[in-house]
C-alpha positions as CSV (number, residue, x, y, z in Angstrom):
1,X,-12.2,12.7,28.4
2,X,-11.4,11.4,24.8
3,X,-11.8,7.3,24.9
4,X,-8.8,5.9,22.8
5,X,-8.8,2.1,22.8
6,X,-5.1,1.2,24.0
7,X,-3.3,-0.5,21.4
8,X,-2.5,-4.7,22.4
9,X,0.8,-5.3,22.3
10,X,2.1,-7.4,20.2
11,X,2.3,-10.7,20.7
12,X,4.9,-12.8,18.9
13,X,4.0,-16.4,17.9
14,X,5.4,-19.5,19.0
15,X,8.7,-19.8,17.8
16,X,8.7,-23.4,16.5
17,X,11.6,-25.5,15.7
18,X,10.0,-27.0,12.7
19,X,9.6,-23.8,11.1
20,X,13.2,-23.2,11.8
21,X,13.8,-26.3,10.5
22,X,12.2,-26.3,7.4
23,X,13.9,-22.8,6.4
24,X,17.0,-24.3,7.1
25,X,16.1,-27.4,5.0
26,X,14.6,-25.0,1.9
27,X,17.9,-22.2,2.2
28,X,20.7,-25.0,3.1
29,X,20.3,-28.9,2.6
30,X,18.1,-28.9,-0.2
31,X,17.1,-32.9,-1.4
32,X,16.8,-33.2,2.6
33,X,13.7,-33.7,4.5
34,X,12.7,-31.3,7.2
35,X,11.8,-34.4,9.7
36,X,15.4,-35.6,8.8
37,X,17.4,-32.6,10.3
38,X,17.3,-33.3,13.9
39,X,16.7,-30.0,16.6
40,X,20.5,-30.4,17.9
41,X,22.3,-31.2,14.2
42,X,25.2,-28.8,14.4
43,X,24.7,-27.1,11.5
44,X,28.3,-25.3,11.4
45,X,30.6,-28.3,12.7
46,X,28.6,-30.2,9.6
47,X,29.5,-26.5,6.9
48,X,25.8,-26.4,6.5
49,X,25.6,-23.0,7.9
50,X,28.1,-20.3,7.9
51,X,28.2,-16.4,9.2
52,X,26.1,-15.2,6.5
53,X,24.1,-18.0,6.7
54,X,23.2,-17.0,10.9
55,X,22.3,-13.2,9.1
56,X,20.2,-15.0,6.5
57,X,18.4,-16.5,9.5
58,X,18.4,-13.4,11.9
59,X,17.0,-11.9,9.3
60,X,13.8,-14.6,8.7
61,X,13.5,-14.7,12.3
62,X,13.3,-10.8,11.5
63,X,10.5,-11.6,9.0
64,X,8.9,-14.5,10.3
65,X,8.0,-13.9,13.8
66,X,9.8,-10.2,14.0
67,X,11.9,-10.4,16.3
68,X,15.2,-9.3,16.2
69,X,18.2,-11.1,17.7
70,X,20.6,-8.4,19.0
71,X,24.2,-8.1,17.1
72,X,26.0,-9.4,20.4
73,X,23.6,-12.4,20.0
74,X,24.5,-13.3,16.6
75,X,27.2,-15.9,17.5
76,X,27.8,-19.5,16.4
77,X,27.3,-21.1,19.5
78,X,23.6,-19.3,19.5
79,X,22.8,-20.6,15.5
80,X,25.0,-23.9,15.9
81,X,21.7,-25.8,15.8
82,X,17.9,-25.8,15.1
83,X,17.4,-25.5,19.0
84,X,19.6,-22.9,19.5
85,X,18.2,-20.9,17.6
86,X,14.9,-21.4,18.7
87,X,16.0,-20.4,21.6
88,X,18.5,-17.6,20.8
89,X,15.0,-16.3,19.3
90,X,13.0,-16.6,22.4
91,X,15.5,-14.9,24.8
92,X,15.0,-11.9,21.7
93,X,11.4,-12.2,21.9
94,X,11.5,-11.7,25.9
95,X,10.5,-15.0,26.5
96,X,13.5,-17.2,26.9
97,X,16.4,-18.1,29.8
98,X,18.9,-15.2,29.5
């Protein structure tokens, strides 16, 4: 019988707001810094973020920790803030409150 070590499976990191926050900051409030942008800022109420900006971030969170938030997850109430996203990208991940 052929030994095959089983691959791990992957493991996503910990999906930190203050890297969410400091792409937000870098991409969309330039001048501004990241410890100034609180978790629950509404980003779209404020125009900081639009649509295309929640596919620009879909797409890091893609990148960053790859996972990918699901097309009927790609709402504003699930980007409107720093901590929503975070956790938009945790219930993605399988790790989050559905």
């Amino acid at each position: 019988m052929p030994t095959h070590p089983h691959a791990a499976p992957a493991t996503v990191p910990d999906i930190s707001e203050e890297d969410i926050a400091a792409f937000v900051v870098e991409r969309f409030l330039p001048g501004v810094a990241t410890v100034e942008l609180d978790a629950e800022y509404d980003l779209l109420a404020t125009a900081v973020i639009d649509s295309l900006a929640v596919l620009r971030i879909a797409g890091w969170l893609a990148d960053r920790y790859r996972v990918v938030v699901p097309d009927a997850e790609l709402t504003t109430r699930n980007f409107r803030s720093v901590r929503a996203i975070r956790n938009t990208a945790e219930r993605a991940a399988g790790r989050g409150p559905a």
